[in-house]
C-alpha positions as CSV (number, residue, x, y, z in Angstrom):
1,X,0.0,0.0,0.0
2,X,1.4,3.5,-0.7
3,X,1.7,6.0,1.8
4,X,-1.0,8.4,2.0
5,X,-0.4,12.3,1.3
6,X,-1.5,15.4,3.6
7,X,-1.6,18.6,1.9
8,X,-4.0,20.1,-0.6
9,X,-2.3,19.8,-3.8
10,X,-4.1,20.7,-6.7
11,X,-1.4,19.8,-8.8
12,X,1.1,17.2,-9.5
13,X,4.8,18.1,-9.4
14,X,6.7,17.3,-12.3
15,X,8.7,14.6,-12.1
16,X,12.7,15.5,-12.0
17,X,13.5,12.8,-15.3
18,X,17.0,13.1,-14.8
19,X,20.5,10.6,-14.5
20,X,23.3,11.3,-12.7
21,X,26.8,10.7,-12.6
22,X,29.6,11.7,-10.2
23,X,33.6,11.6,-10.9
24,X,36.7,12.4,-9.0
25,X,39.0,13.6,-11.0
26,X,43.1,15.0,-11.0
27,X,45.4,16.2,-14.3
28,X,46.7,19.3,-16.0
29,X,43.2,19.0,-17.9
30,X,40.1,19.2,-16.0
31,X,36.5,19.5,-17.5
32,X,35.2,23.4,-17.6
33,X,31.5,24.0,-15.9
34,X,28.9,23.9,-18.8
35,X,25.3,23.9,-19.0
36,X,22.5,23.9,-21.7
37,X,19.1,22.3,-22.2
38,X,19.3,18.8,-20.6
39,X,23.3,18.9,-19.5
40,X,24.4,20.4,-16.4
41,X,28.2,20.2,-15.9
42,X,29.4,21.0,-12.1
43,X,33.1,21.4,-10.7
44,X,33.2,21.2,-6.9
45,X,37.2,21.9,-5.9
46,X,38.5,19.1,-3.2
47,X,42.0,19.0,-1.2
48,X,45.2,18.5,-3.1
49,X,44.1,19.8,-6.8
50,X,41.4,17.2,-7.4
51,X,37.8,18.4,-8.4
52,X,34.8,16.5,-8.1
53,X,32.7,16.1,-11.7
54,X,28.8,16.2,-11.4
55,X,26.8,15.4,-14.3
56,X,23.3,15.7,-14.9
57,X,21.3,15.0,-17.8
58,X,17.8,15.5,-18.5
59,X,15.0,13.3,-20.2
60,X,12.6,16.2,-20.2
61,X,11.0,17.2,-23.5
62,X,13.1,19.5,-25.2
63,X,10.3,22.6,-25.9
64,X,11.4,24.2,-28.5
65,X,9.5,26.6,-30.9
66,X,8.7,28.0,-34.0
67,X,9.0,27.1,-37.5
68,X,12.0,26.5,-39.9
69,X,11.4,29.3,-42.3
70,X,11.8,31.2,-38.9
71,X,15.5,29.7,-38.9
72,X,15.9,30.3,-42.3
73,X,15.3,33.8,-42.2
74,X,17.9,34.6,-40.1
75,X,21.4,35.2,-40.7
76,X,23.1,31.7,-41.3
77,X,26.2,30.9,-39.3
78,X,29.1,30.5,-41.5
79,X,29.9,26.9,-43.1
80,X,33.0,25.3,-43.8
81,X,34.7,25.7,-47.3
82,X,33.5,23.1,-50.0
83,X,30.8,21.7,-48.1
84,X,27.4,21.0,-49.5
85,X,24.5,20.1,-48.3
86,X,23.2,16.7,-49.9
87,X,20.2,16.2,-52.1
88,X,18.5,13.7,-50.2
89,X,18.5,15.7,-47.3
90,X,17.6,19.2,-48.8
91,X,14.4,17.8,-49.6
92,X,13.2,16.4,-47.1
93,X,13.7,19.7,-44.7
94,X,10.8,21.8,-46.1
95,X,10.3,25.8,-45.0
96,X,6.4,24.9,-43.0
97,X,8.2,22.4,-40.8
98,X,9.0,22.9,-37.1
99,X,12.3,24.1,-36.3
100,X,12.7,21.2,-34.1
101,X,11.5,18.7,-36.7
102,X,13.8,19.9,-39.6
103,X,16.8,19.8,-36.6
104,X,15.7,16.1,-36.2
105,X,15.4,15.3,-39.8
106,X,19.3,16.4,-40.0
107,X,20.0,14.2,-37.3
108,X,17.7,11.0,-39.0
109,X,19.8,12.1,-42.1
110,X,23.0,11.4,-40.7
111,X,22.1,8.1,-38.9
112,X,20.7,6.7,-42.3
113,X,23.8,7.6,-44.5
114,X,27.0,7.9,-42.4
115,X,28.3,5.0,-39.7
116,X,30.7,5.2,-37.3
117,X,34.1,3.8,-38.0
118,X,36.2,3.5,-35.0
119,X,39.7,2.9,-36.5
120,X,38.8,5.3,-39.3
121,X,42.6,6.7,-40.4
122,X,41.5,9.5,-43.1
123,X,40.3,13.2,-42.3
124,X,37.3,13.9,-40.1
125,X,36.7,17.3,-41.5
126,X,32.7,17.4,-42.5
127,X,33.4,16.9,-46.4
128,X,35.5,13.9,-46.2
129,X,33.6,12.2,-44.1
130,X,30.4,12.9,-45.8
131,X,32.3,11.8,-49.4
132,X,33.0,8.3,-47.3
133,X,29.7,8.1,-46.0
134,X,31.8,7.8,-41.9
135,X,34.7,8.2,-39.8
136,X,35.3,8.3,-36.3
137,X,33.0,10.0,-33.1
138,X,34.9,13.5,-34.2
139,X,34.0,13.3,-37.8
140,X,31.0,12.1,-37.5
141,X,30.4,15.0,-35.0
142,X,31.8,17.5,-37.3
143,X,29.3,16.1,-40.3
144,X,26.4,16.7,-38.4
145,X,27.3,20.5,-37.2
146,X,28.1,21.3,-40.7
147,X,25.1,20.0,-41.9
148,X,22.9,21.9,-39.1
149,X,25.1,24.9,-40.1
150,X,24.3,24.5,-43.7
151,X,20.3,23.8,-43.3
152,X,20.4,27.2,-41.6
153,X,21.2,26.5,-37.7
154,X,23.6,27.6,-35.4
155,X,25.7,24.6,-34.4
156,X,29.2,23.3,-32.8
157,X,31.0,20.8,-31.7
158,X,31.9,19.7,-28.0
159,X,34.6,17.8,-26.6
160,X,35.9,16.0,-23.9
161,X,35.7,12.2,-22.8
162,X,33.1,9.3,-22.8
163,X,33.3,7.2,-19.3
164,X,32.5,3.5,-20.1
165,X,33.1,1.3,-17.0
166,X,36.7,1.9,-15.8
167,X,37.6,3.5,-19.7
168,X,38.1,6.9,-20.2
169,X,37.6,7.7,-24.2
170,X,38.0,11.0,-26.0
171,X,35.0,12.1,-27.5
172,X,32.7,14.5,-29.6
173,X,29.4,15.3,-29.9
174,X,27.3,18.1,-31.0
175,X,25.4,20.7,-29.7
176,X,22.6,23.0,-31.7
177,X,20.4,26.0,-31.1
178,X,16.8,25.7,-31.1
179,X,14.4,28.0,-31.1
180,X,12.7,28.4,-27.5
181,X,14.8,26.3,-26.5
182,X,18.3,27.6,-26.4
183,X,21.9,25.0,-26.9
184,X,20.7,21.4,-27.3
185,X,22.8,18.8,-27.4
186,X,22.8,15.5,-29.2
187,X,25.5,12.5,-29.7
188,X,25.5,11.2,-33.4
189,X,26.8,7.6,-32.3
190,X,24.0,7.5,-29.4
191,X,20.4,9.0,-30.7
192,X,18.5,12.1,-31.4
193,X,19.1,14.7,-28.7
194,X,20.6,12.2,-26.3
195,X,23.9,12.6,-24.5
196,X,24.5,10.7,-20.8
197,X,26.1,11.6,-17.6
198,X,29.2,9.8,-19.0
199,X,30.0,12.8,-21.6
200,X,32.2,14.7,-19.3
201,X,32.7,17.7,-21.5
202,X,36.2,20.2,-21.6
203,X,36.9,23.2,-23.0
204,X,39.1,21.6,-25.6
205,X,40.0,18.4,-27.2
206,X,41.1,16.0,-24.7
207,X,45.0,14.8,-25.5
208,X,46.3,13.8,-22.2
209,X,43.3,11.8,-19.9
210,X,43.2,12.7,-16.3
211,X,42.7,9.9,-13.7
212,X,39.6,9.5,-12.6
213,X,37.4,7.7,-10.1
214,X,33.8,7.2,-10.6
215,X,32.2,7.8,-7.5
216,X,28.7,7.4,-8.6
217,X,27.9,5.5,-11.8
218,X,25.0,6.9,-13.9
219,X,22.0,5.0,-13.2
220,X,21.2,4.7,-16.7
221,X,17.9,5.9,-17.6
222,X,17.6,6.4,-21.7
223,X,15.6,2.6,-21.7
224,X,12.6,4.9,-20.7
225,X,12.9,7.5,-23.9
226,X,11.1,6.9,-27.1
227,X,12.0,5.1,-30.2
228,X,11.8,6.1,-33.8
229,X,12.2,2.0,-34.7
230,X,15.9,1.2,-33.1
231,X,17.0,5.2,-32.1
232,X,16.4,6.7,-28.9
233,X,14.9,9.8,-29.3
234,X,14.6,12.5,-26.3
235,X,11.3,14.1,-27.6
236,X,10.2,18.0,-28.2
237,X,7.2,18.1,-26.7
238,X,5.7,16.4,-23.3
239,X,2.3,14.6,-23.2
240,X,-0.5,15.7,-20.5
241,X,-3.0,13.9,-18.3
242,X,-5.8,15.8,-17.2
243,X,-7.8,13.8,-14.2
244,X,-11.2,15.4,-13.3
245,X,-13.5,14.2,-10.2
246,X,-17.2,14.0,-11.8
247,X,-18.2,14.6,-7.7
248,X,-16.5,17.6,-5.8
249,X,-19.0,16.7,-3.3
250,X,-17.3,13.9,-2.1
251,X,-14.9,14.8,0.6
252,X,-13.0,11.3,0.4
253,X,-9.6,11.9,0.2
254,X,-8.6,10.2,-3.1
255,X,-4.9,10.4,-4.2
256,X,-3.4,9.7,-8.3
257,X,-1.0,7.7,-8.7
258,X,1.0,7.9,-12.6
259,X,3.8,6.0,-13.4
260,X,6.0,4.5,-15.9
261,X,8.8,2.8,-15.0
262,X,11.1,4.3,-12.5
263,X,8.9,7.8,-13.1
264,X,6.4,8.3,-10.3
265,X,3.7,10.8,-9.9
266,X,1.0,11.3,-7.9
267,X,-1.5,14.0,-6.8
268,X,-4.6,14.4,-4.5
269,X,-7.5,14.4,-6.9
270,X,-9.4,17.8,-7.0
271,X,-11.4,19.3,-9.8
272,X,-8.3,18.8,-11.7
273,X,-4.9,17.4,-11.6
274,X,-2.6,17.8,-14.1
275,X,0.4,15.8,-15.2
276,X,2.4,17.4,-17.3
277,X,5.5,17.1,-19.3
278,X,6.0,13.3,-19.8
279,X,7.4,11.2,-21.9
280,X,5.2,9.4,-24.7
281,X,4.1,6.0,-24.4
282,X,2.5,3.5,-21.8
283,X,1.7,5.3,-18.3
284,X,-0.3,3.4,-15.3
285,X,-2.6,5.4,-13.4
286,X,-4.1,3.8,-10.1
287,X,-6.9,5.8,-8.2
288,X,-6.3,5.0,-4.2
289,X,-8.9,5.7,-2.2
290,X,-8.7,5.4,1.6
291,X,-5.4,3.5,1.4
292,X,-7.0,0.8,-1.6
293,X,-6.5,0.9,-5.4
294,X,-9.9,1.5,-6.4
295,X,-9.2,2.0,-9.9
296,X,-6.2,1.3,-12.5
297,X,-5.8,2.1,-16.2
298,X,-3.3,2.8,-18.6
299,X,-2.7,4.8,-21.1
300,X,-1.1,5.3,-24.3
301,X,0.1,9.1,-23.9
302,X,1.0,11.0,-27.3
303,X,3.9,13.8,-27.3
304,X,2.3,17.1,-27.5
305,X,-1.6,15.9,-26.4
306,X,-3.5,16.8,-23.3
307,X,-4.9,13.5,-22.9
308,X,-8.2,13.8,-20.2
309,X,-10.0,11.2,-18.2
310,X,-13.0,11.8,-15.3
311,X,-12.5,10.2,-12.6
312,X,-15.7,8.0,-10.6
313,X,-15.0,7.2,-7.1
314,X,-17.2,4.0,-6.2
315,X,-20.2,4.6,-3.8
316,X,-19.5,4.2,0.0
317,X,-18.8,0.4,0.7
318,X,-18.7,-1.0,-3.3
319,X,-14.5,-0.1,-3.4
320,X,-13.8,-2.5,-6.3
321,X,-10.7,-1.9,-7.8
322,X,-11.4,-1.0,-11.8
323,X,-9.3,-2.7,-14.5
């Protein structure tokens, strides 16, 4: 049995959908702070010139607005000598799409038509890589900024190390501006706007690793993002449930109970509660009333929809719990 709540709360709190990880760390190169939408990079200075790395990620949907011929009428960044932007991907980012969308289409673009070659030899600048159709984290990196840069958005690259298990590996990813939204960052080799506590980043290309000690593993939570088939997508826009009592005259106190996975939500119902901001797909929501599930559904929860459902509280002494 849950624990029961005190408190009027009209609303549910959103859910903090964040992973963590933490990292001791010593060298003549040290991460830099940095934060943007969904990465939060913290230095905490300890005794004999070791700092302590804290990195947060976010699941939350992204929220960016407006429309790509919004993007496109601004004033381009500046993109690198000799580079084009394919065919196949010029036509399929169209002026009445959303600025988010024709950033994601960028990003489908280059995990349909460039792999990652770990022992690639040859020159990661954008052109070559695109004329190979791969290369390595960097060049794959650089690809996709160049192509965001060419399609009209302001883009770069990041550096600094991917943590996997006791390995240390330099890295790259990307990071874009969206509209509404601000810096965004995504991973080419990982999914669509996803990077993980274990992208430590630096102010630089990392040459000379530091030591490091992980002192608290990321809990790994990207299982629970979307799919678009097998990429993990971290979504623009949230879904909503709206839960309505069709008595206010009852004074039972009934509590809401959402969850999905390892996210957990609840509320005391009132003439409306509103979950907000999650992530698509399956969510449970269990009705307790004087400390018994009296009613349980799921739902299928759409990105962008306010999904609503009334709420029946059973009559005094008929507490069935609903399927």
């Amino acid at each position: 049995m849950k624990p029961i709540l005190f408190g009027l709360v009209i609303a549910a709190a959103v859910a903090v959908n964040a992973d963590e990880a933490v990292y001791l760390m010593r060298g003549p190169i040290l991460p830099l702070p940095h934060s943007v939408n969904g990465y939060v990079l913290d230095i905490r200075d300890r005794a004999d010139g070791e700092v302590e790395v804290h990195v947060e990620t976010s699941l939350n949907p992204i929220g960016a607005s407006g429309s790509f011929a919004e993007v496109e009428a601004g004033e381009g960044p500046t993109v690198p000598r000799g580079f084009e932007v394919p065919r196949s991907l010029r036509s399929s980012v169209r002026a009445e799409m959303g600025a988010w969308d024709a950033a994601t289409a960028v990003l489908k673009w280059v995990s349909n038509h460039l792999a990652l070659v770990d022992d690639d030899s040859f020159p990661q600048d954008a052109a070559s890589v695109l004329k190979r159709r791969g290369g390595r984290c960097s060049g794959l990196a650089n690809a996709t900024a160049a192509l965001l840069m060419a399609t009209g958005f302001e883009a770069r690259t990041v550096s600094g190390l991917l943590i996997t298990g006791r390995q240390a590996i330099p890295h790259r990813w990307v990071e874009c501006r969206l509209p509404g939204a601000g810096w965004v960052p995504t991973d080419p080799t990982l999914g669509w706007w996803v990077v993980t506590p274990r992208h430590v980043a630096f102010a630089r290309a990392v040459d000379q690793v530091p030591s490091i000690e992980v002192l608290a593993p990321a809990a790994g939570e990207l299982h629970r993002l979307p799919r678009v088939g097998n990429t993990l997508v971290r979504p623009n826009l949230g879904a909503e449930l709206v839960c309505r009592l069709t008595d206010m005259s009852d004074d039972r106190r009934a509590i809401a109970w959402l969850s999905r996975g390892s996210d957990q939500r609840q509320a005391v119902l009132g003439y409306e509660v509103r979950f907000a901001s999650l992530l698509p797909g399956r969510w449970l929501l269990e009705i307790e009333l004087e400390g018994k599930v009296v009613e349980r559904r799921e739902f299928d929860l759409r990105s962008g929809v306010v999904h609503s459902y009334v709420v029946h509280l059973p009559s005094v002494g008929n507490e069935e719990v609903g399927s």
